[in-house]
C-alpha atoms as one frame of an Amber mdcrd trajectory, in Angstrom:
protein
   7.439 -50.592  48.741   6.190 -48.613  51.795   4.782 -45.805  50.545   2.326
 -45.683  47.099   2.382 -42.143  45.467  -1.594 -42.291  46.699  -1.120 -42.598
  50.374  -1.823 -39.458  52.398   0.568 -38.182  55.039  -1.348 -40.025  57.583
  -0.977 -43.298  55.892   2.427 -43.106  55.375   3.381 -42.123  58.485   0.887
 -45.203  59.580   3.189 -47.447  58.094   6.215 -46.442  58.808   4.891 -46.692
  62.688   4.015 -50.186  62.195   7.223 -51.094  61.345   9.297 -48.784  63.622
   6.876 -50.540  66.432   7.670 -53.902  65.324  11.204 -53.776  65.659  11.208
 -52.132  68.456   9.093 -54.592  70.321  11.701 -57.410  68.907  10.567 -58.485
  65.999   6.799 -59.556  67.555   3.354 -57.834  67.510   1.236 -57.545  70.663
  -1.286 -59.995  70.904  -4.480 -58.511  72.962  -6.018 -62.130  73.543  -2.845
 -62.718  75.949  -3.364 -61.417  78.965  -0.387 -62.215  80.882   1.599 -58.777
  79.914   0.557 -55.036  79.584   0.670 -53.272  76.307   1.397 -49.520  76.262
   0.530 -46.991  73.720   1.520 -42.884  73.232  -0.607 -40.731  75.235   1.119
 -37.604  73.658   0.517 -33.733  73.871   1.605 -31.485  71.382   2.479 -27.779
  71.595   3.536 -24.923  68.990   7.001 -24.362  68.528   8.564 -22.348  65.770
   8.921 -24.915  63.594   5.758 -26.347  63.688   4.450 -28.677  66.103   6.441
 -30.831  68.399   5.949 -33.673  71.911   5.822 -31.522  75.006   4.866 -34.267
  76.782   4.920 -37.993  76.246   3.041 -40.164  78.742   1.828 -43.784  78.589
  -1.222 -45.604  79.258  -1.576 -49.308  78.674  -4.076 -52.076  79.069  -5.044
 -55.822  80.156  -8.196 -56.517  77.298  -9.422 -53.126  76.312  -7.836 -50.752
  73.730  -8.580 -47.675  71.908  -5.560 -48.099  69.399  -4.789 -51.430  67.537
  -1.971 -53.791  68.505   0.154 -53.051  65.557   0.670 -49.018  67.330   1.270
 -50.798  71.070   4.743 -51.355  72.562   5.639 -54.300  75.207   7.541 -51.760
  77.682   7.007 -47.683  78.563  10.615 -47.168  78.143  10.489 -47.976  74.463
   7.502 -46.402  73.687   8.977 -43.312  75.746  12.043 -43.492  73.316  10.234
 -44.255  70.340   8.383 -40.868  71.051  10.949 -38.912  71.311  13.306 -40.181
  68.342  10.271 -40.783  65.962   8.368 -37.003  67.044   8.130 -36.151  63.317
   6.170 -39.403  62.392   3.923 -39.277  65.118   3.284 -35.889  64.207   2.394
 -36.560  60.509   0.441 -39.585  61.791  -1.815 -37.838  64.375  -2.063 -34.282
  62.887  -2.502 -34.808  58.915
């Protein structure tokens, strides 16, 4: 089961990244001891809307053998993670705002 009836918003949504990533990235998680690729991971901002909060503005940042995020939240290429973004907004928001 993904979610337990104990996990918090942020957990859940956690979770529900992980996998979302791992597809996305084909099936494979990145692997920070290779250092032969770049990983990328959300550098987002957020803004008030009427409904709540939403992306105003999804950017990318990645890295060669330093990270502030773990592997499992990193994407292979900046057009996925730029999609991801986008069609995932609500789950990022429950992940970095609960």
């Amino acid at each position: 089961m993904l979610e337990r009836k104990t996990d918090s918003k942020h957990v859940a949504a956690y979770k529900k990244l992980c996998i979302i990533i791992f597809v996305l990235n084909g099936f494979k998680t990145v692997d920070f001891k290779d250092k032969s690729y770049i990983k990328y991971w959300p550098w987002i901002k957020f803004e008030r809307s009427p409904s709540g909060l939403r992306v105003s503005y999804c950017d990318f940042d990645y890295g060669y053998d330093f990270s502030d995020v773990g592997a499992r939240l990193c994407y292979f290429e900046s057009v996925t993670l730029k999609y991801a973004a986008k069609q995932f907004e609500n789950i990022y928001n429950d992940f970095f705002l609960s």
